[in-house]
DSSP file (Angstrom, degrees, kcal/mol; ACC not computed):
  #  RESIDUE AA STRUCTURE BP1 BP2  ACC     N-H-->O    O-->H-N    N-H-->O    O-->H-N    TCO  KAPPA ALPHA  PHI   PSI    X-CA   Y-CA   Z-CA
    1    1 A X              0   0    0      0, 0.0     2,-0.2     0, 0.0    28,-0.0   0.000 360.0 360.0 360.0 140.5    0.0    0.0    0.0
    2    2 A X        +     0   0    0      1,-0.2     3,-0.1    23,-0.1   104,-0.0  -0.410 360.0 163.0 -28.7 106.3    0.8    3.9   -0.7
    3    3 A X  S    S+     0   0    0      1,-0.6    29,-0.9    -2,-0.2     2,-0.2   0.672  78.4  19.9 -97.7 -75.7    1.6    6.1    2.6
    4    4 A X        +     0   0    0     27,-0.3   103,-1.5   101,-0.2    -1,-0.6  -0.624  62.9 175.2 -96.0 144.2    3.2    9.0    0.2
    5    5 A X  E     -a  108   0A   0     27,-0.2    29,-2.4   101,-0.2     2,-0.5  -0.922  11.6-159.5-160.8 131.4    2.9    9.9   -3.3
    6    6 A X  E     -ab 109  34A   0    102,-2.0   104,-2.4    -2,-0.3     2,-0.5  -0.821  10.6-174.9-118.2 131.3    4.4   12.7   -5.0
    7    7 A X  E     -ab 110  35A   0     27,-0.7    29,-1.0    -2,-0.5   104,-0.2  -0.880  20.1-130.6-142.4 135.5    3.3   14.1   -8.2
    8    8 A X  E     + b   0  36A   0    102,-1.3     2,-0.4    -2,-0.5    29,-0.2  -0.163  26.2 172.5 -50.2 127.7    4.4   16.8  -10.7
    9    9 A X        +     0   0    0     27,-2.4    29,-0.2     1,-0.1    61,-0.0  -0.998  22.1 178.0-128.0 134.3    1.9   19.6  -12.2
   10   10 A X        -     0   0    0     -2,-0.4    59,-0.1    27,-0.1    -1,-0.1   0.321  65.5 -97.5-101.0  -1.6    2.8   22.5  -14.2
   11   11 A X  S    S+     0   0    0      1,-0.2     2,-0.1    58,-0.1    -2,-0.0   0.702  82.3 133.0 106.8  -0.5   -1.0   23.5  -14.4
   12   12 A X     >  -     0   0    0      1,-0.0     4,-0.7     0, 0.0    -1,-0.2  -0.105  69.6-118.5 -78.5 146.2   -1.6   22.0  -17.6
   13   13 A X  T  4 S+     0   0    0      2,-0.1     4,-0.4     3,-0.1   134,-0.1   0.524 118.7  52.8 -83.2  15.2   -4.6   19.6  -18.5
   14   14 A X  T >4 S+     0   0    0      2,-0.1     3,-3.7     3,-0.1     5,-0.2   0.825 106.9  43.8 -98.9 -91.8   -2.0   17.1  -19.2
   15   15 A X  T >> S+     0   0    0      1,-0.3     4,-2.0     2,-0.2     3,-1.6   0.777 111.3  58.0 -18.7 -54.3   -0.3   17.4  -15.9
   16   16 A X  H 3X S+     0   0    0     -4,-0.7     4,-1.8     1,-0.3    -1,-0.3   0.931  99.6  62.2 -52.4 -43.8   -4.2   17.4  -14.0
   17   17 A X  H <> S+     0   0    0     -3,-3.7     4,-1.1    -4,-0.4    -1,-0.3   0.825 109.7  36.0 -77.7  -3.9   -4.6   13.9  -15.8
   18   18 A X  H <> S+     0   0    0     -3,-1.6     4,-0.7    -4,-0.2    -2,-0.2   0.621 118.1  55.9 -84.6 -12.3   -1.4   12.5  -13.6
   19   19 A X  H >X S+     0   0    0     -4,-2.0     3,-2.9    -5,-0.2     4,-1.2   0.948 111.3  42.3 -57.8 -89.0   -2.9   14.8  -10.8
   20   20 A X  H 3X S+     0   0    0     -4,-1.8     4,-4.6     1,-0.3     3,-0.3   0.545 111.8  49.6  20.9 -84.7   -5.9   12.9  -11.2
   21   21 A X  H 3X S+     0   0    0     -4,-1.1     4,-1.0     1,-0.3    -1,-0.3   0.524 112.3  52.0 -75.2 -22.6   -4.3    9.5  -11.5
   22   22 A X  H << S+     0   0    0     -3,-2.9    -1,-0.3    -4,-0.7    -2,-0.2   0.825 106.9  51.3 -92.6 -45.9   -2.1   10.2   -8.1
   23   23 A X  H >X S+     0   0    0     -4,-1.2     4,-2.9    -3,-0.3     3,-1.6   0.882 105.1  60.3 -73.7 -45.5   -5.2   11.3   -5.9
   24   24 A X  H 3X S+     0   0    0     -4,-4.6     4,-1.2     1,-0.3    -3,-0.2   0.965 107.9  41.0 -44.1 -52.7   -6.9    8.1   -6.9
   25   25 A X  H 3< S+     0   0    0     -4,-1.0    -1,-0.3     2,-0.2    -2,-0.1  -0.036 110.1  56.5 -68.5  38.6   -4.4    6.2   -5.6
   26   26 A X  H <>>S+     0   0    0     -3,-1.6     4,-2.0     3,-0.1     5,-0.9   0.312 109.0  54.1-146.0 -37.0   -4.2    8.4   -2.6
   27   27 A X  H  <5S+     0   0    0     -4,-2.9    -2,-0.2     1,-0.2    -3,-0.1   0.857 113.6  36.4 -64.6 -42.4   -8.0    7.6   -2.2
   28   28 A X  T  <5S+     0   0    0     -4,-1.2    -1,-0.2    -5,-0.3    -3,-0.1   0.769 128.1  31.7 -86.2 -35.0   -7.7    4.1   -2.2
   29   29 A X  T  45S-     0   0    0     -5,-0.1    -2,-0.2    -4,-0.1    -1,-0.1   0.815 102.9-117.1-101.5 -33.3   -4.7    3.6   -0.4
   30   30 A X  T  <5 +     0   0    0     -4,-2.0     2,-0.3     1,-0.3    -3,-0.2   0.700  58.0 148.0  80.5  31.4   -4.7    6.5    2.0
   31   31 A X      < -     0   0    0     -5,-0.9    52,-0.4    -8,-0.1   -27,-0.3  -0.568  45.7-112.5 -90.4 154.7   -2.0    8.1    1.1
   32   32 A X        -     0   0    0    -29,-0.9     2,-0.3    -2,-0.3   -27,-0.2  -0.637  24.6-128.0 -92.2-175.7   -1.1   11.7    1.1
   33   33 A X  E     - c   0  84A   0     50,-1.4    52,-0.7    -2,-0.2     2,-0.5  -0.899  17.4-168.8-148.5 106.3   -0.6   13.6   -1.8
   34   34 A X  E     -bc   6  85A   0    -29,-2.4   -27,-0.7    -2,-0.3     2,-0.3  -0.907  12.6-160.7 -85.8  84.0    2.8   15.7   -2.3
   35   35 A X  E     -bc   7  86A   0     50,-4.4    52,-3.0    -2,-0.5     2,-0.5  -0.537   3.0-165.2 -92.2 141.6    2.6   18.2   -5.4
   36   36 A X  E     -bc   8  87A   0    -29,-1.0   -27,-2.4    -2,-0.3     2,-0.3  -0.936   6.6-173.2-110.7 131.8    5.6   19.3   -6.6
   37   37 A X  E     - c   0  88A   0     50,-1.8    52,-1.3    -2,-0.5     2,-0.4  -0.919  17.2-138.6-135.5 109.6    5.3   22.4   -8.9
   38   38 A X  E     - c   0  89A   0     -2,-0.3    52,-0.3    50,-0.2    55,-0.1  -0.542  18.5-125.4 -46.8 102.6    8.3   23.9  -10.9
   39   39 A X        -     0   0    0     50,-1.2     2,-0.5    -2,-0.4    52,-0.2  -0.326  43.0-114.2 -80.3 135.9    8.7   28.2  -11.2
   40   40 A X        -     0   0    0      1,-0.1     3,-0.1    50,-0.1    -1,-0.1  -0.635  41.6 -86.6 -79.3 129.3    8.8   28.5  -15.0
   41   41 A X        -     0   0    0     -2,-0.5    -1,-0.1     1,-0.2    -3,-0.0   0.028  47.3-108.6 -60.2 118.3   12.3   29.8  -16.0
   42   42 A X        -     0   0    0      1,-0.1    -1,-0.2    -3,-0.1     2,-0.1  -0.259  39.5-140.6 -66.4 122.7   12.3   33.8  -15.9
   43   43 A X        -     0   0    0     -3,-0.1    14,-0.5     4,-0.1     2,-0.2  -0.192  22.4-179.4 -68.3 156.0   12.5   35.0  -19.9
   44   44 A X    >>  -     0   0    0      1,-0.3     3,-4.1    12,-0.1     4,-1.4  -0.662  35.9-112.8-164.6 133.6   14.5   37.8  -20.8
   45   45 A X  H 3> S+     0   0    0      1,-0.2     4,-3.7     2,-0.2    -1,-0.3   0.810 119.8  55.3  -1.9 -88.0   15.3   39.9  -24.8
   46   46 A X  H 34 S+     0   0    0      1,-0.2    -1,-0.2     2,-0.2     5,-0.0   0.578 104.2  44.2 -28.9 -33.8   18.5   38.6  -24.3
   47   47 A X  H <4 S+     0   0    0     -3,-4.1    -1,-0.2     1,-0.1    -2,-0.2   0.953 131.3  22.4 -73.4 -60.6   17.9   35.1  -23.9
   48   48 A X  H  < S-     0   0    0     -4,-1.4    -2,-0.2     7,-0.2    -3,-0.2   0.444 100.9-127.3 -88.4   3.3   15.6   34.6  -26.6
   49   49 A X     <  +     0   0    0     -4,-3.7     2,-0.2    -5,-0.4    -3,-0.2   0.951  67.6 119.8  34.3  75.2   16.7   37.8  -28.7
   50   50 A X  S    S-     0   0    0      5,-0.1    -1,-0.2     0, 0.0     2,-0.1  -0.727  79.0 -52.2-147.5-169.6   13.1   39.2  -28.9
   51   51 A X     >  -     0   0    0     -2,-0.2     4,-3.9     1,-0.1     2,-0.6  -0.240  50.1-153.1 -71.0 129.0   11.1   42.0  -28.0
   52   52 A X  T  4 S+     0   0    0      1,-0.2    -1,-0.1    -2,-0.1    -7,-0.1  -0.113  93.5  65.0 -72.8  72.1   11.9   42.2  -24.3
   53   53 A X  T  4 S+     0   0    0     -2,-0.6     3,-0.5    -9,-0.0    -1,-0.2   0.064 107.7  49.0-129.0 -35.6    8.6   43.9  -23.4
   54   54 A X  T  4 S+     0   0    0      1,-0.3     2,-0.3     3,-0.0    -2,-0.1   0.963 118.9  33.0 -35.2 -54.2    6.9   40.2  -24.6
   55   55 A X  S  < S+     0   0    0     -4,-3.9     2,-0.6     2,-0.0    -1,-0.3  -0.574  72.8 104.0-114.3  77.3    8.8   38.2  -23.0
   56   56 A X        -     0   0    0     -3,-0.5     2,-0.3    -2,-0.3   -12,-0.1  -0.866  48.0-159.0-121.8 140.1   10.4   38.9  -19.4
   57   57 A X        -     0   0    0     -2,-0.6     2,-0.4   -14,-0.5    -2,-0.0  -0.930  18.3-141.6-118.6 135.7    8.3   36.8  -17.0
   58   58 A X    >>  -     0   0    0     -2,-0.3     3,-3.5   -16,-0.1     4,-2.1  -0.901  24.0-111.3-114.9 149.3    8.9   38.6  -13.3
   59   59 A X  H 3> S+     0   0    0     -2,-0.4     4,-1.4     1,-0.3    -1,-0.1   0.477 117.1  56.4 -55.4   0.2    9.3   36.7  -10.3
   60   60 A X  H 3> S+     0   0    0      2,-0.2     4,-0.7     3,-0.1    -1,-0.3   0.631 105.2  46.2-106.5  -8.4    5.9   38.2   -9.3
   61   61 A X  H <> S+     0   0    0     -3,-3.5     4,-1.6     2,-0.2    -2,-0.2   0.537 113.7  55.7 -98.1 -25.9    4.3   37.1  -12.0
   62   62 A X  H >X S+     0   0    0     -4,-2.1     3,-2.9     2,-0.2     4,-1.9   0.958 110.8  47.2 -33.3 -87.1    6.3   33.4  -11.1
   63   63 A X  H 3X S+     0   0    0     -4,-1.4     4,-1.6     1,-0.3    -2,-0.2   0.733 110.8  48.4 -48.7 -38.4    4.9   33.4   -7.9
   64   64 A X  H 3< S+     0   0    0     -4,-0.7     4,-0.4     2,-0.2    -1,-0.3   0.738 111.2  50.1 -79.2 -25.0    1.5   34.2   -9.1
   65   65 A X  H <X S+     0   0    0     -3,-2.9     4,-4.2    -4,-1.6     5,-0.4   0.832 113.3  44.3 -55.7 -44.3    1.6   31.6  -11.5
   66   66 A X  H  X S+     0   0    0     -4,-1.9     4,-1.5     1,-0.2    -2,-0.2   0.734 113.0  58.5 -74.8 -21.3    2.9   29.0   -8.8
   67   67 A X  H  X S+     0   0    0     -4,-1.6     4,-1.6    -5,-0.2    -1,-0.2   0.619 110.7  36.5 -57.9 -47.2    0.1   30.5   -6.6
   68   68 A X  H  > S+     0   0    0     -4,-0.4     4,-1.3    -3,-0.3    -2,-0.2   0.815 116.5  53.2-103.9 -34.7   -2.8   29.8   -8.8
   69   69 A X  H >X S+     0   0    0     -4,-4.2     4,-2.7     2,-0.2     3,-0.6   0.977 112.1  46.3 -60.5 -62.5   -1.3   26.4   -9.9
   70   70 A X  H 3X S+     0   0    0     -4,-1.5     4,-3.3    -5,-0.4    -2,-0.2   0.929 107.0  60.1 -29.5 -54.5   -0.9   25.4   -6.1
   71   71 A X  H 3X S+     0   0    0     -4,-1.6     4,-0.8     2,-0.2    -1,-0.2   0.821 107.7  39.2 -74.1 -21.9   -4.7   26.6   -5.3
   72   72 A X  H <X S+     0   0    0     -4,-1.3     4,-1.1    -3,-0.6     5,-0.2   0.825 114.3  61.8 -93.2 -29.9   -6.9   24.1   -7.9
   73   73 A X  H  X S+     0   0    0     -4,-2.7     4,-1.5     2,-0.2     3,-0.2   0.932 107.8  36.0 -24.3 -68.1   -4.4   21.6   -6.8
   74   74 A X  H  X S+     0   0    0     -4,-3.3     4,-3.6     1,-0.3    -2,-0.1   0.836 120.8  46.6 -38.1 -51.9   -5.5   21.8   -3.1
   75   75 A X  H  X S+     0   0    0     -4,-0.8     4,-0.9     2,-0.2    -1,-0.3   0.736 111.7  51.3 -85.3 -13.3   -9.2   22.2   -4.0
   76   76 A X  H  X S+     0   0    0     -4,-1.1     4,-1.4    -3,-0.2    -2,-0.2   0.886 115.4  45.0 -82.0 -50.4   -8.8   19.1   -6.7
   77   77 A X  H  X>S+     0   0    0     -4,-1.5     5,-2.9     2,-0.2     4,-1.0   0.927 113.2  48.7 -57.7 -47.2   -7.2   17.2   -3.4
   78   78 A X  H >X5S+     0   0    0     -4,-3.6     3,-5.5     1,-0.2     4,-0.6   0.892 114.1  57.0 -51.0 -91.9  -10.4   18.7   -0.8
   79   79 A X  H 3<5S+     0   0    0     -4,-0.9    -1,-0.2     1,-0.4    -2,-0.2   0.426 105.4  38.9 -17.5 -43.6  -12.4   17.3   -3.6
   80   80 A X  H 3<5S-     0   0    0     -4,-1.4    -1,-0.4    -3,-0.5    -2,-0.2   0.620 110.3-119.3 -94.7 -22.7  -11.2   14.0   -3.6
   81   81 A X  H <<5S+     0   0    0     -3,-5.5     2,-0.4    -4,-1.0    -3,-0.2   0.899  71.3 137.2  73.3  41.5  -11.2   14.1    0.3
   82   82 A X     << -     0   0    0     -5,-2.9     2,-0.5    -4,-0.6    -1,-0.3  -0.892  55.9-114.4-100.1 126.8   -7.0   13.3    0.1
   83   83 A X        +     0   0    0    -52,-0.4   -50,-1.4    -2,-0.4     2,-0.3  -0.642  49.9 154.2 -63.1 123.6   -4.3   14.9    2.0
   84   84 A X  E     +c   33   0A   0     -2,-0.5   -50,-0.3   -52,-0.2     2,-0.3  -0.739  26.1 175.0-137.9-167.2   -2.4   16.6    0.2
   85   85 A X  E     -c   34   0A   0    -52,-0.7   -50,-4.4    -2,-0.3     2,-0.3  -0.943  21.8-140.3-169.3 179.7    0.2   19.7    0.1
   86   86 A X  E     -c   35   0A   0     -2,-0.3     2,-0.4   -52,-0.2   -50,-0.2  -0.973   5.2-147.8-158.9 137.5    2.2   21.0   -2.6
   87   87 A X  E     -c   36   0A   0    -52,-3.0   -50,-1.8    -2,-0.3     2,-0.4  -0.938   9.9-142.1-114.0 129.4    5.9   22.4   -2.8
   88   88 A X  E     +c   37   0A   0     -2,-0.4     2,-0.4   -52,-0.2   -50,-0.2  -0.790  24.3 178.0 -79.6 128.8    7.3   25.1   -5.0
   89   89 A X  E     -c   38   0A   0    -52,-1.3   -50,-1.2    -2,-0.4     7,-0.1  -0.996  27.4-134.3-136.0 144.8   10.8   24.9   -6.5
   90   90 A X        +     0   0    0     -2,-0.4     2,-0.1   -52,-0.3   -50,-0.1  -0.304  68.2  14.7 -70.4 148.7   13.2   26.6   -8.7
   91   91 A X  S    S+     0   0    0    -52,-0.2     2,-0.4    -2,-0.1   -50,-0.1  -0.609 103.3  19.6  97.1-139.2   15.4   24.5  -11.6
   92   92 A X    >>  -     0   0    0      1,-0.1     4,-2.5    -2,-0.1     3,-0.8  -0.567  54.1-152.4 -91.7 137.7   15.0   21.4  -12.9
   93   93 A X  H 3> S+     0   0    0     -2,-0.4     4,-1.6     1,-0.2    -1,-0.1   0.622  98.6  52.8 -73.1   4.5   11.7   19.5  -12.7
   94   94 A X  H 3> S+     0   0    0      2,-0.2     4,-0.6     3,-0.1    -1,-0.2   0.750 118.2  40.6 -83.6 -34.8   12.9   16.0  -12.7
   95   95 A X  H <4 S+     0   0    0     -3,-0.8     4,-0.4     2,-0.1    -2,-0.2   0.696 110.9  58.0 -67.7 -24.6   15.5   17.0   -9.6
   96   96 A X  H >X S+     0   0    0     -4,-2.5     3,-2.7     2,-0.1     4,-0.9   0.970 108.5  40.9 -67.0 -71.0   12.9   18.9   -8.2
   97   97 A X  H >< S+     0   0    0     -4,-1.6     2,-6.0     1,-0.3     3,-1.9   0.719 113.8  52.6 -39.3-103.0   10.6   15.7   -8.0
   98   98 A X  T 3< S+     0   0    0     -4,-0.6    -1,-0.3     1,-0.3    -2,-0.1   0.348 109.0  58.9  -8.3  -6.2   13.6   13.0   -6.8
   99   99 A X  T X> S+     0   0    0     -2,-6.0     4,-3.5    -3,-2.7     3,-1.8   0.807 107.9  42.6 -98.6 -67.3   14.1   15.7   -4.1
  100  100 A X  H <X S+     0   0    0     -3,-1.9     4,-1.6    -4,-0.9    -2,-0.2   0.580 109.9  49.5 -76.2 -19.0   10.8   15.4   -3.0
  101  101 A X  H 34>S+     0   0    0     -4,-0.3     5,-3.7    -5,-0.2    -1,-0.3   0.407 109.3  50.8-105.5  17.6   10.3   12.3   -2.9
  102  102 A X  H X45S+     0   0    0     -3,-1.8     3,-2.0    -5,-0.3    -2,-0.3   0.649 115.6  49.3 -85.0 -42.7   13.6   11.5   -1.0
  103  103 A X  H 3<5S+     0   0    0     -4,-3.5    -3,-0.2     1,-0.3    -2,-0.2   0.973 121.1  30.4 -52.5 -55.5   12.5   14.1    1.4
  104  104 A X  T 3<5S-     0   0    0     -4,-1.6    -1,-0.3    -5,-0.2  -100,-0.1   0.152 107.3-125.1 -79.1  22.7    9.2   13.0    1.9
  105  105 A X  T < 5 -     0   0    0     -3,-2.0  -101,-0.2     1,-0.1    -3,-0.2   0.720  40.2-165.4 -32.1  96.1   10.1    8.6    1.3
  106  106 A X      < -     0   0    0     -5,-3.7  -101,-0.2  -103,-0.1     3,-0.1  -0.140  29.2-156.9 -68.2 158.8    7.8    8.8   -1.0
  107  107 A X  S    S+     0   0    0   -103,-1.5    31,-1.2     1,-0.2     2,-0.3   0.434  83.1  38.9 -65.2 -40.5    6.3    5.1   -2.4
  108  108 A X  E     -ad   5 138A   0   -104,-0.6  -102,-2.0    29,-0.2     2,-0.4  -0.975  55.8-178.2-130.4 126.0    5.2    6.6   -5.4
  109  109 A X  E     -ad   6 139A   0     29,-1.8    31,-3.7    -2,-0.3     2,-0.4  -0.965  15.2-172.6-142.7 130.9    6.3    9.0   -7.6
  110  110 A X  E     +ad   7 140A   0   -104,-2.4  -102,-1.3    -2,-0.4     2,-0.3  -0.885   7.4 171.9-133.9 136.8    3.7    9.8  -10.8
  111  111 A X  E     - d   0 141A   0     29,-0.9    31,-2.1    -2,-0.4     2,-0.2  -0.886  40.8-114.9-153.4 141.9    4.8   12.3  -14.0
  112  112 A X  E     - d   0 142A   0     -2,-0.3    16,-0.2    29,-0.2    31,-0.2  -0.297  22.4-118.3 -68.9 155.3    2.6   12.4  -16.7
  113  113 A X  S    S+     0   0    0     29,-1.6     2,-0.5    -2,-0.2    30,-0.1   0.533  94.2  53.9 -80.7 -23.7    4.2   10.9  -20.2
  114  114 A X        +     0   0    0     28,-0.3    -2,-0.2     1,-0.1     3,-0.1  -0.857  52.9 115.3-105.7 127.4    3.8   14.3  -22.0
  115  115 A X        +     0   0    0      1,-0.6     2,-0.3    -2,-0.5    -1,-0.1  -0.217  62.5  35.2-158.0 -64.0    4.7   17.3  -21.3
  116  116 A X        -     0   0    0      9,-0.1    -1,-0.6     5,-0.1     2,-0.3  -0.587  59.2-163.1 -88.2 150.6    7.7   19.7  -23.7
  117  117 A X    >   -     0   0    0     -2,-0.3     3,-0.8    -3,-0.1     2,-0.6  -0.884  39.4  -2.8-124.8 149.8    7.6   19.2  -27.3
  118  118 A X  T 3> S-     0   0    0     -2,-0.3     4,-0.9     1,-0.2    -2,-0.0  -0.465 118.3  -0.7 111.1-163.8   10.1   20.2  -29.6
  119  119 A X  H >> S+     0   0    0     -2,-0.6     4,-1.4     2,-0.2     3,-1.0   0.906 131.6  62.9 -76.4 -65.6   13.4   21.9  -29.8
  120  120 A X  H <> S+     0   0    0     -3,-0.8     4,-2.4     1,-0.3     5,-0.2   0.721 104.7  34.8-167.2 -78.2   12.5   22.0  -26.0
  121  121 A X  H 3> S+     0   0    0     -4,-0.4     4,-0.9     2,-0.2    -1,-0.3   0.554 116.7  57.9 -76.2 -13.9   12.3   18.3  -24.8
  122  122 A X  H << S+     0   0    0     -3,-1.0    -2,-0.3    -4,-0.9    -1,-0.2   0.922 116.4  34.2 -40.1 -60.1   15.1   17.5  -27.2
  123  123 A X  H  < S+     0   0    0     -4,-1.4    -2,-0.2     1,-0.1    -3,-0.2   0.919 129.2  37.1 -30.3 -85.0   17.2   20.0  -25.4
  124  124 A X  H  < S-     0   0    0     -4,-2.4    -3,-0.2     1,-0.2     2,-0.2   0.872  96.8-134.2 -38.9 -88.6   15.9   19.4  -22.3
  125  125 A X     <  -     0   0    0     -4,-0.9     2,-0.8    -5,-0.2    -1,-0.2  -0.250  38.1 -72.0 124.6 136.7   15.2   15.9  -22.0
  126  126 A X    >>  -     0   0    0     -2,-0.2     3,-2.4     1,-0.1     4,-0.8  -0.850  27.7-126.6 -92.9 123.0   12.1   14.7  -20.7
  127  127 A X  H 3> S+     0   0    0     -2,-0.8     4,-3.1     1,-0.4     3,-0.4   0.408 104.8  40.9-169.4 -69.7   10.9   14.8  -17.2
  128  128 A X  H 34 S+     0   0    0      1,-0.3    -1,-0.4   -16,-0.2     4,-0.2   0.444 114.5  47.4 -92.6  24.0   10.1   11.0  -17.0
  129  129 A X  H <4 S+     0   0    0     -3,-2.4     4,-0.4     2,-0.1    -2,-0.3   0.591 114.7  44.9-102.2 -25.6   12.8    9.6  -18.7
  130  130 A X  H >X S+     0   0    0     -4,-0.8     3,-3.3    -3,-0.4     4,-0.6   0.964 123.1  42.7 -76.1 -57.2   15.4   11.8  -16.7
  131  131 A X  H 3X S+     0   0    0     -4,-3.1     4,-4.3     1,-0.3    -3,-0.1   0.741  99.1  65.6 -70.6  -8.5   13.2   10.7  -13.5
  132  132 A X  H 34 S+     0   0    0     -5,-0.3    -1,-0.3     1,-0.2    -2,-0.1   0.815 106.9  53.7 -70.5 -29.6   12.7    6.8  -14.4
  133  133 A X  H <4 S+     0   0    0     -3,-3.3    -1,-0.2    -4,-0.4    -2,-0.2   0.912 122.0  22.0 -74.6 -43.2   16.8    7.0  -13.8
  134  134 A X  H  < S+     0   0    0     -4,-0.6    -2,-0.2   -40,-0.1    -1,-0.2   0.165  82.1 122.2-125.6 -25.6   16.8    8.4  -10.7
  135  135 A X     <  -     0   0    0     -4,-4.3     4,-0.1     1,-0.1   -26,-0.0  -0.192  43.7-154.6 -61.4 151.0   13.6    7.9   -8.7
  136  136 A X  S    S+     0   0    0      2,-0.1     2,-0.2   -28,-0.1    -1,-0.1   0.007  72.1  43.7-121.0  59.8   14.1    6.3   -5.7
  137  137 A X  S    S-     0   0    0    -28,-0.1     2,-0.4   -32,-0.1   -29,-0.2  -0.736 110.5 -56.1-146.4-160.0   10.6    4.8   -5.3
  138  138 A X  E     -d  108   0A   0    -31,-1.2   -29,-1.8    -2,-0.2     2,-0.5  -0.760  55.5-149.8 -91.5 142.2    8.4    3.3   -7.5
  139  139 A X  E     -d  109   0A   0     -2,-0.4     2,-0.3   -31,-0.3   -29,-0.2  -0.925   8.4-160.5-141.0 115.3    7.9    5.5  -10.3
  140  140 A X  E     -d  110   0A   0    -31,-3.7   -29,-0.9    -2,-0.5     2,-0.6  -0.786   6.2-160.1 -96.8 141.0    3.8    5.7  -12.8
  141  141 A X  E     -d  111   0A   0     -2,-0.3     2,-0.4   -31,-0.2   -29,-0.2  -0.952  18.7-147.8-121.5 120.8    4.3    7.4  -16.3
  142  142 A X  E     -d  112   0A   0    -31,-2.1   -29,-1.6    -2,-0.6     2,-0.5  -0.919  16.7-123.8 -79.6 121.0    0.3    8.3  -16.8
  143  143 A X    >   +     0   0    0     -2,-0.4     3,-0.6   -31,-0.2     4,-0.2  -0.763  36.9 178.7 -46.0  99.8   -0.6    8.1  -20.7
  144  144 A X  T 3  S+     0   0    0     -2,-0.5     3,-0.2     1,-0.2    -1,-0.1   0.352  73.2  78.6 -95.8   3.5   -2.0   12.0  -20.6
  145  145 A X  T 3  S+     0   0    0      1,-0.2    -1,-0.2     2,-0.1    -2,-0.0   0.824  86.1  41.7 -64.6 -40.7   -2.4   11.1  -23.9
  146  146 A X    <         0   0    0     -3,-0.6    -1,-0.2     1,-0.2    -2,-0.1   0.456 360.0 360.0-105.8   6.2   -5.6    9.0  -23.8
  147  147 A X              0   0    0     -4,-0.2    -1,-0.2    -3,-0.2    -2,-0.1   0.069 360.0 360.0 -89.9 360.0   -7.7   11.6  -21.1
């Protein structure tokens, strides 16, 4: 059985169907719920050589993202009648999660199959293939694919 399970959201409907898929078990087993939520990497002209007045994201506009993502989390978890709570962090979200669910020894650790596309997840790498190396639980890839 589950006691902890930690699962990534960026706020997406993608991310919501591993949400989803994490609070179910959390229902069934009695587990809490640990969301882990990522601050999206502050833009700037310079990085992307565009118009800066487009792109710079400010840390208050972070925080207000991570704010809004955090609160339909919570109320999806009340819904479900789960415990849950949810931690913000800066960098990458594949350390962030393995972080959290050494902190918290975690059982479970659930990432969605989907998430960057592109130039982006080439780059990058994706989230559950970097964490599938590294979790140090038992680790769900959700299909956000077929929800």
């Amino acid at each position: 059985m589950y006691t902890s399970i930690v699962v990534g959201t960026d706020g997406s409907d993608r991310a919501t169907v591993a949400v989803r898929a994490a609070l179910d078990l959390a229902k069934v087993t009695g587990a809490t719920v640990h969301g882990v939520y990522v601050l999206r990497p502050m833009l700037t002209a310079a990085s992307a050589q565009l118009d800066a007045a487009a792109l710079v994201i400010t840390n208050a506009d972070r925080q207000e993202e991570a704010d809004h993502v955090r609160a339909d989390f919570l109320a999806e978890a009340k819904r479900a009648g789960v415990a849950a709570d949810m931690d913000v962090f800066d960098g990458d979200p594949a350390d962030a999660l393995v972080k959290m669910a050494e902190v918290v020894g975690a059982d479970l650790l659930v990432v969605g199959n989907r998430g960057m596309a592109g130039v982006k997840r080439f780059v990058l790498g994706s989230v559950p293939n970097k964490v599938s190396h590294r979790a140090p639980c038992s680790l769900l890839i959700v299909d956000t694919d077929r929800h």
